[in-house]
C-alpha positions in Angstrom: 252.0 184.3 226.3 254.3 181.0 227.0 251.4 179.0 227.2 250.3 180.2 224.1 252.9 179.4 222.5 253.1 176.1 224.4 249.9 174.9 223.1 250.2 176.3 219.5 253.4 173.6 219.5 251.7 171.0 220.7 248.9 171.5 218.5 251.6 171.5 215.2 253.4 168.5 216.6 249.8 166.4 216.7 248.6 167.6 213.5 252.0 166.4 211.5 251.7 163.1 213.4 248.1 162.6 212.3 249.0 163.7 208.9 252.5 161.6 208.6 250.2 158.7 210.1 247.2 159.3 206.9 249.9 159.1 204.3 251.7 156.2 205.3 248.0 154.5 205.0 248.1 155.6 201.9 251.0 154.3 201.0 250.6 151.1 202.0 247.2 150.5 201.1 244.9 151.6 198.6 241.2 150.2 197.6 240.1 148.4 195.1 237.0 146.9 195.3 236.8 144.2 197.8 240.2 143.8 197.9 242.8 145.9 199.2 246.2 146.3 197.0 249.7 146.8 198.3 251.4 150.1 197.4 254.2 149.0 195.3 256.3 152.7 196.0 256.4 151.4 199.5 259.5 149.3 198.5 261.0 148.9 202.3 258.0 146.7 203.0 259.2 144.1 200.5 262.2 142.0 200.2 262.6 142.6 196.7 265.4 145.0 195.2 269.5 144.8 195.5 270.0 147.3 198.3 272.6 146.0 200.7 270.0 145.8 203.6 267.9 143.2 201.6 270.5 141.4 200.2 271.7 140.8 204.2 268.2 140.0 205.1 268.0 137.4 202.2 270.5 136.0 203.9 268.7 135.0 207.0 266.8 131.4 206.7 263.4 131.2 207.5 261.2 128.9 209.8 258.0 128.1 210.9 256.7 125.2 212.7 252.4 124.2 213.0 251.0 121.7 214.7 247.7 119.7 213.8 244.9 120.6 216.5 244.3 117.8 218.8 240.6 118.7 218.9 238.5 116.0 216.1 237.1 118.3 213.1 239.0 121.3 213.8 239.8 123.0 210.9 242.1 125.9 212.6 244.9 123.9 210.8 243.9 124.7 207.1 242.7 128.1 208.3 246.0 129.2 206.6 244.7 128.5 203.0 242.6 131.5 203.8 244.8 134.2 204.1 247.1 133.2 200.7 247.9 136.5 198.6 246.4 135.7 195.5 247.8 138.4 193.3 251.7 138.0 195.3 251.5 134.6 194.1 250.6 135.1 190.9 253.4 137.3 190.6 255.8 134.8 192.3 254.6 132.3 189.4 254.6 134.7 186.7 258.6 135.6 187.8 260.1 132.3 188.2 258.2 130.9 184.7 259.8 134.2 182.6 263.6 132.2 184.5 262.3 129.4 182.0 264.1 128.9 178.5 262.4 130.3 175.4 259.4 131.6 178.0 259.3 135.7 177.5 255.7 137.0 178.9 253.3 135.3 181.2 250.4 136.3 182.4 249.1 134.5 185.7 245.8 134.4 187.2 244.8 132.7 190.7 241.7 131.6 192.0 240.2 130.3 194.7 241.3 126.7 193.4 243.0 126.7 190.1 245.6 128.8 188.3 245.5 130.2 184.9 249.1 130.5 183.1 248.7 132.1 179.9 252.5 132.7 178.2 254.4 133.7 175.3 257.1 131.3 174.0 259.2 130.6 171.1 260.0 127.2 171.9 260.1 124.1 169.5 259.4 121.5 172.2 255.9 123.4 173.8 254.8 120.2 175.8 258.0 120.3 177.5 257.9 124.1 178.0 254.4 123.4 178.9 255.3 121.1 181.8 257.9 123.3 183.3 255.5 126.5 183.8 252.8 124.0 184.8 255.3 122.3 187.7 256.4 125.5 188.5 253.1 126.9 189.5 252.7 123.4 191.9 255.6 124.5 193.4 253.8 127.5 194.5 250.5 126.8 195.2 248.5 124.7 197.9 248.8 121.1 197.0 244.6 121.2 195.8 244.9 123.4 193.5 244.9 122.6 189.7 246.9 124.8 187.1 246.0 125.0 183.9 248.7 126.8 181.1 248.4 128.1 177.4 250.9 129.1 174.9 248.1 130.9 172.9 249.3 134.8 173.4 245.3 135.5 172.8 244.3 134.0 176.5 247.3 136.4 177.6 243.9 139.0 177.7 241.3 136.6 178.4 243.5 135.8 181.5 243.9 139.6 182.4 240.1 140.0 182.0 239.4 137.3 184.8 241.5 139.3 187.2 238.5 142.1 187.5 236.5 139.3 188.8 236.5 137.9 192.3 234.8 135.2 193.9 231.9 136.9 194.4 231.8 138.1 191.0 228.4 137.0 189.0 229.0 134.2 186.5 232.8 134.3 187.4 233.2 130.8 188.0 231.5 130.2 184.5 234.1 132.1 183.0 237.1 130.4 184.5 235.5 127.1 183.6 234.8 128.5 180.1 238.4 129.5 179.8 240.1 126.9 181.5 238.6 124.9 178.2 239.7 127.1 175.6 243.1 126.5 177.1 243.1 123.2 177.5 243.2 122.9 173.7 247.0 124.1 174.6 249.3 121.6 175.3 249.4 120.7 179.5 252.7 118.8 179.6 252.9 115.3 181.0 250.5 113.6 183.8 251.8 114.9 187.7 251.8 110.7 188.4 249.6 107.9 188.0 247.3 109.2 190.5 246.6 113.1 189.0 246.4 113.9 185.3 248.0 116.6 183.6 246.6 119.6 185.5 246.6 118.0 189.1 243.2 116.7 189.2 242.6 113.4 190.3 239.8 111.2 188.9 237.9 111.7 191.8 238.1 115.8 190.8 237.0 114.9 187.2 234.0 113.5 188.3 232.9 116.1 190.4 233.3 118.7 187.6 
């Protein structure tokens, strides 16, 4: 009769683990496609929030150091690119440009090389606004990337109806060229330096459009 009950316990105490083990999965990841999305309810796997715990982890500095592989054409070193959270740095982009004056709604979409700022503003000087969300974005991204911004609330949905695509997506880099022209009409702020025009892109880039 002990052992029954023995093995009856054990069997509870492996089922709860398994089924404690399935939800957290759950909660961390869901599907999507080809991508898989972070559970936002899962908030103790971010650094986000004002609990006291985050703010004393916010406190911590952080560092990392890489070194270039000795080995000629070895590409290990820019394996990193690779593995960039598209959508966590769009929303890092989108956060910091709502910080900028007269800037109330942006909409940010990242691709595999360029970012699309879409935004709602009430500012009188919009090249300048321009040029701050544009130079905020470069602080983000890789330094190849180009980022391209509009103060036309319409490409606020064109923007959101890239993000269904992927790169895989049939015709999707057509439609990021198509829209990164419609947005261009919007103005781009001032030249990065003599070297890279208003959206990054060197004249070498412009050539190979």
């Amino acid at each position: 009769m002990k052992k029954r009950f023995i093995i009856l316990g054990l069997g509870l105490i492996i089922a709860t683990t398994g089924c404690t083990q399935d939800m957290a999965n759950r909660d961390v990841y869901e599907e999507s496609g080809n991508t898989i999305n972070v559970n936002n309810k899962r908030n103790e796997l971010y650094r986000e929030g004002g609990s006291k715990n985050v703010q004393n982890m916010s406190n911590d500095y952080g560092f990392v150091r890489h070194q270039k592989s000795p080995v000629e054409g070895d590409q290990g070193g820019s394996e990193h690119y690779a593995t960039i959270d598209r959508e966590q740095v769009a929303n890092i982009i989108s956060t910091l440009s709502t910080d900028i004056p007269n800037v109330n709604d942006v909409a940010t979409l990242v691709t595999d090389q360029e970012v699309l700022i879409a935004y709602n503003s009430d500012t009188k000087d919009r090249n300048s606004t321009a040029d701050q969300v544009k130079r905020t974005a470069m602080s983000v991204v890789p330094g190849y990337y180009h980022v391209y911004v509009s103060d036309d609330k319409g490409h606020m949905r064109d923007v959101e109806n890239l993000s269904n695509l992927n790169t895989t997506s049939r015709n999707a880099r057509n439609s990021v060229k198509h829209l990164i022209q419609l947005m261009k009409k919007s103005p781009q702020g001032k030249p990065i330096d003599e070297n890279e025009d208003e959206n990054g892109a060197s004249k070498e880039d412009n050539k190979n459009k």
